[in-house]
N, C-alpha and C positions, 0 to 999 in steps of 0.2 A: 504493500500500500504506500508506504512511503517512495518507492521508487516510480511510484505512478505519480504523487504529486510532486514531484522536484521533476519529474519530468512536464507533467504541464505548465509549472512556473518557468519551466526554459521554454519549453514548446510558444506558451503563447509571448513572448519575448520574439522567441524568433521568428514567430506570424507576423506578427505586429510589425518589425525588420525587414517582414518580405514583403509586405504590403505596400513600404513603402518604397524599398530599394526594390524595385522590378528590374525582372531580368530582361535584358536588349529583347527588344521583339525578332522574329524572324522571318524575311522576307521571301517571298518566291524568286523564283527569276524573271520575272518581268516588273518585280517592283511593290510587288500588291504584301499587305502587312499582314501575317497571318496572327490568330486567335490563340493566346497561351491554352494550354487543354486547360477543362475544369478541375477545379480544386475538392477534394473533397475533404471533408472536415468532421462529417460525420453525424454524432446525435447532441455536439456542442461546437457553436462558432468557433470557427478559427482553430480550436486545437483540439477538437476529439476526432478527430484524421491519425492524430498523432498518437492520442491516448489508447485508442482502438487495436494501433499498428502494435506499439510496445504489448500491451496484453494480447495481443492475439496472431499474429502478423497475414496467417491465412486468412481468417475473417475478414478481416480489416478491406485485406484485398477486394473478398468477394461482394465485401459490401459496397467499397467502391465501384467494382464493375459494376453491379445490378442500378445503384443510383447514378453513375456518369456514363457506363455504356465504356469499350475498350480501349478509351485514352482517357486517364486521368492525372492527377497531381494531388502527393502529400508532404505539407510540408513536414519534413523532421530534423531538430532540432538547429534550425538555421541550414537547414540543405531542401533542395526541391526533388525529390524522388515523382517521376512522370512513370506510370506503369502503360504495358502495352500488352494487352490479353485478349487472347485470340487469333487463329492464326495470319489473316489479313492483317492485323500488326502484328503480329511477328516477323514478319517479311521487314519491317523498317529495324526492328532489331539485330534478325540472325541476318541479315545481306549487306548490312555495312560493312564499309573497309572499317581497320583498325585507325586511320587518320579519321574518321568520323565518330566513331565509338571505341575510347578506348579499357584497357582490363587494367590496366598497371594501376592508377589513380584509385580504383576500387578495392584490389585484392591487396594492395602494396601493404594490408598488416598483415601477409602470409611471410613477410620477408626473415620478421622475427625466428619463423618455423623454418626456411627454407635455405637462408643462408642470405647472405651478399651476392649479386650479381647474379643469381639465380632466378628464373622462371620471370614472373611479376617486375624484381627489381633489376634487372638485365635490359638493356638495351635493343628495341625491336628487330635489328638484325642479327643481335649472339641469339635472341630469344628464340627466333625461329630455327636458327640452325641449334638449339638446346631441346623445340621441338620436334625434330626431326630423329634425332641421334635415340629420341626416348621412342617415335613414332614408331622407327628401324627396330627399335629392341622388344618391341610387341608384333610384329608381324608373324606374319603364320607359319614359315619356319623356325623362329624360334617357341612361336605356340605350342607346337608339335612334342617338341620335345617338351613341356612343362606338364603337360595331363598327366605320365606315370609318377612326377615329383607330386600332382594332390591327390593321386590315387594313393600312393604309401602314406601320406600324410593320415588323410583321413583313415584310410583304416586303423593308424596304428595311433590316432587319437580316441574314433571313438572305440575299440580296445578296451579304451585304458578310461573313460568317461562311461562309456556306458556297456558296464562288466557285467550287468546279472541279467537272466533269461525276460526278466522286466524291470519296469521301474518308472521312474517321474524325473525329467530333466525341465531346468528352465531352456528352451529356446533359443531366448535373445542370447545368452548367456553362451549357450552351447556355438552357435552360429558366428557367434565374436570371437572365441577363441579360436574354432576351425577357419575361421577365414585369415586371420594375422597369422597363424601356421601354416597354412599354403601359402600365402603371397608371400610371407620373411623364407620361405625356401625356394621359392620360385627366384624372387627376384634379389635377394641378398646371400644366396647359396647352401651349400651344404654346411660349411665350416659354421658362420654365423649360426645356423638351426641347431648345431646338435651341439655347440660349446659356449655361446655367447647369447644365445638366443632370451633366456632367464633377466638380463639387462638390458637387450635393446629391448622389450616388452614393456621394462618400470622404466625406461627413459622415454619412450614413444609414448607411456602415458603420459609421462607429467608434461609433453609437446603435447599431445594432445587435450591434456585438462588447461594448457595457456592459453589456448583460443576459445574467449568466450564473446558473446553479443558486446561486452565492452569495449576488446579489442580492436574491432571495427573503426571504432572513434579515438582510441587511446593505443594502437599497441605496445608502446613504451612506457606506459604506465607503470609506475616501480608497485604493482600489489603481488600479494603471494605467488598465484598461479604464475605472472609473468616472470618472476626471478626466479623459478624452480624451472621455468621451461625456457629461460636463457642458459641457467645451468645444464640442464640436461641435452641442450642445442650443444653446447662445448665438450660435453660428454662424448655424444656420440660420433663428435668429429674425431676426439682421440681414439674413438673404441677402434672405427671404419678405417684411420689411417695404419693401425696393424694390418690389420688383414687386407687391404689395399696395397698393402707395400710388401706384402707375402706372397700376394697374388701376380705383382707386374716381376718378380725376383723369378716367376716361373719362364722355363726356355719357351714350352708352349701354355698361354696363358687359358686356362679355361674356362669360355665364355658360352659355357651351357646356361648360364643362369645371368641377369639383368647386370649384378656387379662384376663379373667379369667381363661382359661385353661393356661394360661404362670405362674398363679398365684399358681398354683400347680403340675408341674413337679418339678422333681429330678435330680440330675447330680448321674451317677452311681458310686459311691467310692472303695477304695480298695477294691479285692476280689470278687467284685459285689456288694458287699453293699449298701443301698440306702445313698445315699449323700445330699447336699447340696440344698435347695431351689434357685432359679434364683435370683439374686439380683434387685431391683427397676432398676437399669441403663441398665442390660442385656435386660428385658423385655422392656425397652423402648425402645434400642436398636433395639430387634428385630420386634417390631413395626414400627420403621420408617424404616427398611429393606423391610418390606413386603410390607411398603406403596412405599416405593421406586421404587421396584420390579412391582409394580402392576398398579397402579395408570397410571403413564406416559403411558406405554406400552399399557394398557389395552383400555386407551382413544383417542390413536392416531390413534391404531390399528381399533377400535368400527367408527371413524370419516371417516378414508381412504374405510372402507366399505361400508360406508353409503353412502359417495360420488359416489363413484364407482357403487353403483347401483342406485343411482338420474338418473346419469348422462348416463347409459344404459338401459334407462326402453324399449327400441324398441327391446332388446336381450329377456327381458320376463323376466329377473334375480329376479328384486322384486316381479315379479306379485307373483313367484313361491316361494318365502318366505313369503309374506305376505295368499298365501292360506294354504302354512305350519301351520304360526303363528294364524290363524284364528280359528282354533281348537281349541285354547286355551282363547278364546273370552267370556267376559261375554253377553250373547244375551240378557239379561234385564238391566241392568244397562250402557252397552253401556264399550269400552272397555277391557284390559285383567282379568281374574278369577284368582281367589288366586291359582296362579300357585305354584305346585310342582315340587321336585327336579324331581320325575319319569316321567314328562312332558318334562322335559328339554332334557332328554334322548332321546325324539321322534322328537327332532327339529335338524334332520340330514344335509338338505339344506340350515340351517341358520346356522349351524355351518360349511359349506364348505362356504359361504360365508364371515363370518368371517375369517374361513382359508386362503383364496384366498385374500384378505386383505393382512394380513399380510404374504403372500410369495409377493406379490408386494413393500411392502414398510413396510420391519422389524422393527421394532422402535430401535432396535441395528444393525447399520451396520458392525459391530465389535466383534470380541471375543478372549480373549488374551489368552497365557499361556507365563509361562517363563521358558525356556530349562533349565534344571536341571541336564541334560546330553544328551548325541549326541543322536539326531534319524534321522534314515535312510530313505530315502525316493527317491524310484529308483535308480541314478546313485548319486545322492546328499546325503548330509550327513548337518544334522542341529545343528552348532555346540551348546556347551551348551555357556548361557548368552545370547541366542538370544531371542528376543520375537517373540512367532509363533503365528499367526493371522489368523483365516479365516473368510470369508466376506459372512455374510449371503443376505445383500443386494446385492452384484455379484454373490454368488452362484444361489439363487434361482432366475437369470434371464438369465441363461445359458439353448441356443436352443435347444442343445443336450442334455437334462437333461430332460426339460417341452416344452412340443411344443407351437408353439407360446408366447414362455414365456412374451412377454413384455404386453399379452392381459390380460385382469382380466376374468377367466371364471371359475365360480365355480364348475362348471358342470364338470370338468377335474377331481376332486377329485372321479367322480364315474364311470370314462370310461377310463382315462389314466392307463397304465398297466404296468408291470416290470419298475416300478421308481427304482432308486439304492438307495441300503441304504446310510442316512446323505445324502439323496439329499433335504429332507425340513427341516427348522434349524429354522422354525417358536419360540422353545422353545430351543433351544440348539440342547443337544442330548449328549449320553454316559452316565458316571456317573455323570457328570451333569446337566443334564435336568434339567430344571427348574421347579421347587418345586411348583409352583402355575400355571402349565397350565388349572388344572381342575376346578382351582376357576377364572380363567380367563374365559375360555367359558363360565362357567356356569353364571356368573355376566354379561357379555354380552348377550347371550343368554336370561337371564329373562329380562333385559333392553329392546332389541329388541320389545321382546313379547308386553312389555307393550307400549313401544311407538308406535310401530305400528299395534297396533288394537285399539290406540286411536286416532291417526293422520295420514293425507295422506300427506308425504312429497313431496316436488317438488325442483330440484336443479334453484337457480337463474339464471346460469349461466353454458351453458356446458363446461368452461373451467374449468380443474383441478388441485388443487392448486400447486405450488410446495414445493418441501420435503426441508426443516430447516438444513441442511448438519453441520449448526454452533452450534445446539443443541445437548446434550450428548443424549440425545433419539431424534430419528428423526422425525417428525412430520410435519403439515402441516405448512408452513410460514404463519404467520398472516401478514394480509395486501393480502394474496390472497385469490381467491373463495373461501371462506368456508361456505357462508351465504345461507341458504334453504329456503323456506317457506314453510309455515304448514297449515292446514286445518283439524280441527278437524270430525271424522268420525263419521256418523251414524249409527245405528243397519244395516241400510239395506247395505252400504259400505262394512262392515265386512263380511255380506251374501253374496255377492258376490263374493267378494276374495275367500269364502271358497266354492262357487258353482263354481268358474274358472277352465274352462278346460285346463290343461297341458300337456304337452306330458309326457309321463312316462320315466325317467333315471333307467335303469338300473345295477345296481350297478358290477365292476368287480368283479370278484375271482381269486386271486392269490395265490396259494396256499404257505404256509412258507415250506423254507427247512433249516431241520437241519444243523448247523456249523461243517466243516467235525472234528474238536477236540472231538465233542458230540458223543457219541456212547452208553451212556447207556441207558437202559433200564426199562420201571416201570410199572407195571400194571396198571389196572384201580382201583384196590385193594389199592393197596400199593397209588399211588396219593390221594384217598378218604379219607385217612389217615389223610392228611395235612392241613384241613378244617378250623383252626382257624386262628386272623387277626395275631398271634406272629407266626402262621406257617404256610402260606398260599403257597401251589402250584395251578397251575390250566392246564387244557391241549386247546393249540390253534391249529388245524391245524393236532392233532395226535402228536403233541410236546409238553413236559413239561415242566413247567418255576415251578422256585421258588422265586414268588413274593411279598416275606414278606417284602421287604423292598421298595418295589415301588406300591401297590396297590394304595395309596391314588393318585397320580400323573395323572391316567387314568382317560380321561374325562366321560370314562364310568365305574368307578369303582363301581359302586353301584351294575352295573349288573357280573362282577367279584366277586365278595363278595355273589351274591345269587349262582353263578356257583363255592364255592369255594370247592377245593377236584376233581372237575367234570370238564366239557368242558364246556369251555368261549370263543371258538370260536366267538359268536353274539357277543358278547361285543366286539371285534376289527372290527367289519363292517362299512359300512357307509361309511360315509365322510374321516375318517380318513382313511388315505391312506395305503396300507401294506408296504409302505417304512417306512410310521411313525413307524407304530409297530414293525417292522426289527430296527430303531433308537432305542427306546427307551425298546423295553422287551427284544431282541433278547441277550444281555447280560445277560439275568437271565435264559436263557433255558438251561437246566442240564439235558436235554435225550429225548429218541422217548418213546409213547405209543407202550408196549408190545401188540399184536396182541393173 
């Protein structure tokens, strides 16, 4: 209570400030002054916009949309947050260049976490090629290799967690710990997992407990959480420069895993020249980026599904993943099979239900930029200095967008039709999409397999938890239902799922059309050309993408990469929806196939 009123006595201070210092108007091109969007304020003048947003920040949003419609403005605490929800605005968000909308001015109190010169605080051409080198260290050759690293993971977690023929496990709980143990082995190796792994855990929390909603406005703030997670920032530079200088001291260095490949890229130098090796702080850096990145998201995300089909097993939703997952069943030893990357590929229903997860409850409600100059949007003009916002969690539960949006039905992904584009924001979307959607499924996806051909889960309780609104990722509140119980399966358990008769989904076809700007032209000749990973085109649809710089991204890149030169069509089927693919390739299509 108290931080809601010291927040209104700044809030209407800083109303009051914006009422009167208005921001530059913003013109068209021919001259004409366009209309700041509407403000909203809420159920009190001037600052219950603001008061709204602190206690609720979803709400807030939604309430905004429903009374200004999908451009609006709140002020908070002396800044003008302009949100854009829905997907016709989102087009003015996810299609800006970075000189129009920038990340740095927003994220820049990730810098505390991340390091100096890292990601946010780097300069837009180290930052890109810093995006690059992380893009390259997820793509689907090294994917490949990562599935038998969260195949022993898990097994030899839950093992050791969940030991008796049954029991009651919390979830959230369960899903946090299995997901920081496949990704700190995936991406920071063997050596880190099995000798160090007990500290970078209590150091990654206390980086983790450093970022809270305060940080945002203060990251330098001297309070507890921030000096325990500057301390444990200098921790883990020392822990990672051992074994980073273990690792380059080898003749052939091994770059099966994210830190040994960080241990030898290059920065590109004048002229193109090969540059500079990553420094010990950069790679640790980009370590706890991608553990940042992944970890939260990937386990809250992994929990909210799991719940979600406990808790409607009378809809049929598990029976019809668990006969999916059954295929990939060991029938003698009881259990999943040393599952492969090209299995993962065929778990099309478990990954719409992971999807359908996270379009219910995003683990980012939020996504910033900062005006760098005016954008236009309708009759509104967004002045620069504003922070522009749009709300994945409000987006993706808009009626007119997904029907029934507030139901969880995974089944939607392969029967709903003309979705618009940046209508699911599951991973972003534009030039920024996020860099680890395909190590996301994919670490989920093997997780599933294995836990559920070795256990039958049962939710304790049909009630479902509620979502953590006060956590910088959103997640399930602890203290509510998060707790299952388990029941370990038999050979004949597993035969059954995979003899369970289902109704068959038939998957949509929507066919892509080309961006009316595209008009060129290429053969089947000339595309075939294009066949390697530094020049890869492919054709979707009778369209041509030039997808050299996003093939690792795609959760089905393995199958782009056998289609590459050729039609990769199959590769965007499934689950993935063709709005996804309109979000995230439709940027890279540069012409029609010549007939």
């Amino acid at each position: 209570m108290y931080l809601l009123a010291a927040a209104a006595v700044v809030g209407l201070v800083a109303a009051v400030y914006l009422l009167f210092i208005a921001p530059s108007p913003v013109k068209t091109k021919d001259g004409k002054t366009l209309d700041l969007p509407p403000l909203y304020t809420g159920s009190i003048p001037l600052i219950g916009g603001l008061v709204e947003f602190i206690k609720h920040p979803l709400q807030a949003v939604r309430a905004g949309f429903k009374e200004k419609g999908d451009i609006f403005t709140i002020s908070m605490l002396g800044k003008r947050l302009t949100f854009l929800i829905g997907p016709k605005a989102h087009e003015v968000f996810f299609n800006a260049t970075d000189a129009e909308l920038g990340q740095e001015e927003v994220y820049k109190f990730m810098t505390a976490v991340f390091g100096k010169g890292i990601v946010y605080d780097a300069p837009s051409h180290i930052r890109a090629q810093q995006f690059k080198f992380l893009g390259k260290g997820l793509r689907t050759e090294r994917l490949k290799s990562y599935v038998p690293l969260i195949v022993e993971e898990t097994r030899r977690y839950l093992a050791e967690k969940l030991n008796e023929q049954s029991g009651e496990v919390d979830i959230l709980d369960t899903m946090s710990e299995l997901l920081i143990l496949t990704a700190s082995r995936c991406l920071m190796g063997k050596e880190v997992r099995e000798t160090l792994f007990t500290q970078v855990a209590t150091l990654y929390h206390d980086l983790d407990q450093g970022i809270t909603p305060l940080s945002v406005f203060a990251p330098n703030l001297p309070t507890p959480a921030h000096l325990k997670r500057d301390r444990a920032r200098v921790e883990m530079v020392k822990l990672f420069t051992k074994v980073i200088e273990k690792r380059r001291a080898q003749k052939d260095i091994d770059t099966s895993d994210m830190l040994g490949y960080l241990c030898t890229v290059r920065y590109k130098g004048e002229g193109g020249k090969e540059g500079r090796l990553l420094t010990t702080n950069e790679i640790t850096g980009f370590l706890i980026a991608l553990l940042f990145a992944g970890q939260h998201t990937s386990s809250v995300t992994s929990t909210w599904s799991i719940l979600f089909l406990l808790n409607q097993k009378k809809k049929g939703y598990i029976h019809r993943m668990e006969k999916e997952l059954a295929a990939f069943a060991d029938f003698e030893k009881g259990g999943a099979k040393d599952v492969v990357y090209d299995d993962t590929t065929k778990m099309e229903f478990t990954e719409a239900c992971i999807q359908e997860g996270l379009r219910m409850y995003p683990p980012l409600i939020l996504l910033m930029r900062y005006c760098r100059v005016g954008r236009e949007y309708g009759k509104y003009g967004i002045p620069k200095g504003d922070i522009v916002v749009t709300s994945p969690g409000a987006a993706m539960r808009l009626d007119d967008v997904f029907k029934s949006a507030n139901q969880y039905n995974p089944e939607r992904w392969f029967t709903e039709k003309d979705l618009p584009k940046y209508s699911f924001l599951g991973f972003g979307g534009g030039r920024h999409a996020c860099l680890g959607g395909a190590f996301a499924y994919l670490q989920m996806k093997t997780i599933f397999t294995v836990l559920f051909n070795t256990y039958e889960l049962e939710a304790v309780t049909t009630e479902m938890p509620k979502p953590n609104y006060a956590a910088m990722v959103v997640g399930p509140h602890h203290g509510t239902p998060t707790r299952v119980r388990y029941r370990k399966k038999t050979i004949k358990d597993i035969k059954d799922s995979l003899d369970l008769k289902v109704p068959e989904i038939k998957s949509m076809s929507t066919k892509l059309e080309a961006p009316a700007d595209v008009t060129a032209e290429y053969t089947a000749e000339e595309v075939a050309k294009h066949n390697k990973e530094d020049d890869l085109w492919i054709i979707v649809d009778d369209l041509v993408f030039d997808v050299t710089s996003y093939v690792g991204q795609h959760p089905g890149g393995l199958r782009i990469m056998k289609n590459a030169g050729g039609d990769s069509t199959p590769g965007f089927k499934g689950p993935q929806h063709p709005s996804h693919v309109l979000t995230t390739i439709m940027q890279f299509c540069i012409g029609k196939l010549k007939k």
